[in-house]
N, C-alpha and C positions, 0 to 999 in steps of 0.2 A: 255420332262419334262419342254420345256421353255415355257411362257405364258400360265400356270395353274390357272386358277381362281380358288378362294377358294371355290364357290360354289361347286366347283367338287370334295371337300374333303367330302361332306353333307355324303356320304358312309360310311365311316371311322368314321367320328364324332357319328353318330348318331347309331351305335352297341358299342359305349363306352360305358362301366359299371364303377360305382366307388362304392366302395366298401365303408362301415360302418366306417374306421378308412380313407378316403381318396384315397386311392390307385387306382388306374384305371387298367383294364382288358380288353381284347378283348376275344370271345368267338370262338375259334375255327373254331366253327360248322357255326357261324354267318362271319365269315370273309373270310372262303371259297366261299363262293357263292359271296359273295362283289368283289372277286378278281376274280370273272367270273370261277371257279372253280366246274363245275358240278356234279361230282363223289369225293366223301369221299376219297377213296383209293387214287385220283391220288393225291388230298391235302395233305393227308397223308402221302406222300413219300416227298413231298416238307417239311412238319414240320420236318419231320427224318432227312434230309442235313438241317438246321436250328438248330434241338438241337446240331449235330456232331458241327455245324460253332461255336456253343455257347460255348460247350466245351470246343473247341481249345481255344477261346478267355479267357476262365480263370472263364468266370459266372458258375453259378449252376443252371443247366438243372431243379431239382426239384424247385427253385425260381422263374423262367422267363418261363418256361414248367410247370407248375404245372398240374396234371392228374384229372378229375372228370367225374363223370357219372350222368348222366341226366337219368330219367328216361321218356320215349316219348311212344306214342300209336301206335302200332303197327296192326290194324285193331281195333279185340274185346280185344285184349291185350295191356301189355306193356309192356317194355323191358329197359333195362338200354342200353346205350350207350356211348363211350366216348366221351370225349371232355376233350380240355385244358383250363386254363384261363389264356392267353398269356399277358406278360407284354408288354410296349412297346418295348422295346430291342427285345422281342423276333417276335414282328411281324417286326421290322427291316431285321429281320434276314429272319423271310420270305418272303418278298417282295425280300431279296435281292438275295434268293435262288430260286424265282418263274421264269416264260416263259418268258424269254423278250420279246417274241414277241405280248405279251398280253398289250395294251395303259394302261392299269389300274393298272400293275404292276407297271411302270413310276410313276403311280399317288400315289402309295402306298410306293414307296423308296423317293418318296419327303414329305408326309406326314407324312409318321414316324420317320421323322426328322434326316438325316442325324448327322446334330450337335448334336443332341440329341445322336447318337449312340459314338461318340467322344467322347462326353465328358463321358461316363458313363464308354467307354475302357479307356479311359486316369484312371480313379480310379484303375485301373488293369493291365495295359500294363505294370510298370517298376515289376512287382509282373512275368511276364511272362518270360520260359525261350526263346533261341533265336529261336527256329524253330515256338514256339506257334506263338511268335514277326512276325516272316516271314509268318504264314498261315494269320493272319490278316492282315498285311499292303499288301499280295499278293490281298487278299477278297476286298479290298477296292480299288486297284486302277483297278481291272477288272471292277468293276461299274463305274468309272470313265474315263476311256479309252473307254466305251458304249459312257455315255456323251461327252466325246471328238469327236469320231466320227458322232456322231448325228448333234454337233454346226461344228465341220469344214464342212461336209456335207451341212449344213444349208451358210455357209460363202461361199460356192463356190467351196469345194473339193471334186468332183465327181467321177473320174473317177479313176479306181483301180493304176494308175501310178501317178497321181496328188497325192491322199494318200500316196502311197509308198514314194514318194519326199517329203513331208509333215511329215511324221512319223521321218524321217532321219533327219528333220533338228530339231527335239526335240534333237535328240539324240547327233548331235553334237554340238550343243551348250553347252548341258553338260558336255557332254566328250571330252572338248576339241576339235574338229574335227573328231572324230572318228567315223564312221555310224554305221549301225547295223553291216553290214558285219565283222569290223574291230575290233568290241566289242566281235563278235561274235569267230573270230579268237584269242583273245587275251583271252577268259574264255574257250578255246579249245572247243567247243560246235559243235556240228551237226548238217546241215543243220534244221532238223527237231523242234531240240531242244531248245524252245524259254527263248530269253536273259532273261526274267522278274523272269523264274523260278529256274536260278539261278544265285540269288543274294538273300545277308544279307538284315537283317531289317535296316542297315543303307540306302543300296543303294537304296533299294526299299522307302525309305521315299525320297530320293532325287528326286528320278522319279515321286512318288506321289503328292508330290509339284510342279514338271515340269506340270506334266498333270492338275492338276486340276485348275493351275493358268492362263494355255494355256484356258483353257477350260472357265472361267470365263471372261477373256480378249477378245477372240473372240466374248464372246456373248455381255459385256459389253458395248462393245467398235461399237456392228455392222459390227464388221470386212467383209468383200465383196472380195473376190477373191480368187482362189485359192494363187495366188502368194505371195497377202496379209498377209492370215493366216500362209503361209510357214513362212514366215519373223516372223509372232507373234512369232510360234514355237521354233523357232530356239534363237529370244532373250529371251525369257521367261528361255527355257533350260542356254542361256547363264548368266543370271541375279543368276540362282541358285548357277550355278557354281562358279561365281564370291562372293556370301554368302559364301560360304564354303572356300571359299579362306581367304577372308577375318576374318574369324573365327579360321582360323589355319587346318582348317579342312581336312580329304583327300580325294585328289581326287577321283570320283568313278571308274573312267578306273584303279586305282588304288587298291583298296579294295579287299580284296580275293573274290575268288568265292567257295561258299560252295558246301563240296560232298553230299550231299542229292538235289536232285531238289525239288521243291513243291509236285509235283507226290508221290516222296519216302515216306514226310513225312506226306502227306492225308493218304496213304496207312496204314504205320505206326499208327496213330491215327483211323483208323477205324477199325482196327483190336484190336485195345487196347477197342473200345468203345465196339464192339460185343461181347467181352468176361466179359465184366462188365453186358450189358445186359442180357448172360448168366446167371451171378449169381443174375438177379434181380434188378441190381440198375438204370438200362435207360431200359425206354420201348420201341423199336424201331420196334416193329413190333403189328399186331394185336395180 
């Protein structure tokens, strides 16, 4: 996502509709194919984790998803079709739900404006209770944790043990000295079961600040070495911690660990959403 020229948003820009009273829309059917998406159906499953991620966050799926049918020529006929007219929040939500391993994805989670998806949850985040709070700040620092490993990767952390020594020293600079393993011991968790998913929306904001400020420093800055970015890592983590201190704040080695992990609570809300669907109110299937 680093050194994008804006030419390469001409994609995005230029299937923007704006509507009569101002408002701007993307077309569905038009932004599939933008995002290198050949077949309807597989878009289509990308929009459906999009509306569920919308949900969670507190929007209204019918606002930001709204439903229409186009009428299109089907040889000597014609035929209604769907399509949405997707706000921009909600093509956030799709880029943010799309392949990563698609370049154009990258170019569509930098276009649809990050800060633009901030500020619009900040209108809504203290309105959330605390699991909705945790599926979002989870949502956001997994894109961010991409970025992170793309710019240390970029700075000289290559090899899967450089990483692993690099990750740790986020971690303890935070936590006081404590690395994964030790965090990992101390929230009783299982080998398998990773630290990020369970933690409250406070701790996950503290690590979302670790990463993303890691993550802007490295590139900022030019950073060049694996040893280098360790060090960023680990003060960046440390600088947090040192905030929270100084705010009265507590520590996060400190802060409960919640009984639901992120798993539980997806689970949870898509079981809540299919059953709305059921009676009509999210269209989540053809």
């Amino acid at each position: 996502m680093k050194n994008i020229k804006g030419k390469e948003y001409i994609r995005f820009e230029a299937i923007k509709h704006i509507r009569e009273d101002g408002s701007e829309f993307w077309s569905a059917r038009e932004l599939g194919p933008a995002l290198e998406y050949t077949k309807w159906e597989n878009f289509h499953n990308v929009i459906k984790r999009a509306m569920i991620a919308c949900e969670n966050s507190g929007h209204s799926v019918d606002s930001d998803f709204p439903e229409v049918r186009k009428i299109v020529e089907a040889g000597a006929t014609t035929k209604p079709k769907k399509d949405y007219e997707l706000s921009r929040y909600a093509c956030y939500l799709i880029v943010q739900n799309g392949d990563p391993r698609k370049e154009v994805i990258a170019l569509g989670q930098t276009y649809f404006a990050i800060q633009t998806y901030r500020q619009e949850l900040a209108d809504h985040y203290n309105q959330l209770d605390e699991d909705r709070r945790r599926l979002v700040v989870r949502g956001d620092i997994k894109q961010w944790n991409q970025l992170l490993a793309e710019t240390a990767h970029d700075a000289g952390v290559i090899s899967n043990e450089e990483f692993a020594i690099f990750q740790n020293a986020g971690y303890m600079g935070l936590y006081g000295g404590l690395d994964v393993d030790d965090i990992h011991a101390r929230k009783n968790l299982t080998a398998s079961q990773k630290i990020l998913d369970f933690m409250g929306s406070t701790e996950l904001i503290a690590n979302l600040f670790r990463i993303s400020q890691t993550e802007e420093k490295l590139r900022k800055d030019n950073i060049q070495g694996a040893e280098a970015a360790t060090s960023v890592h680990y003060n960046v983590g440390h600088e947090v911690r040192t905030a929270i201190e100084k705010i009265g704040g507590t520590m996060p080695e400190d802060l409960p660990t919640p009984e639901k992990s992120i798993q539980q609570i997806e689970k949870e809300q898509m079981d809540r959403l299919r059953k709305k669907a059921k009676k009509g109110k999210i269209m989540l299937d053809e």
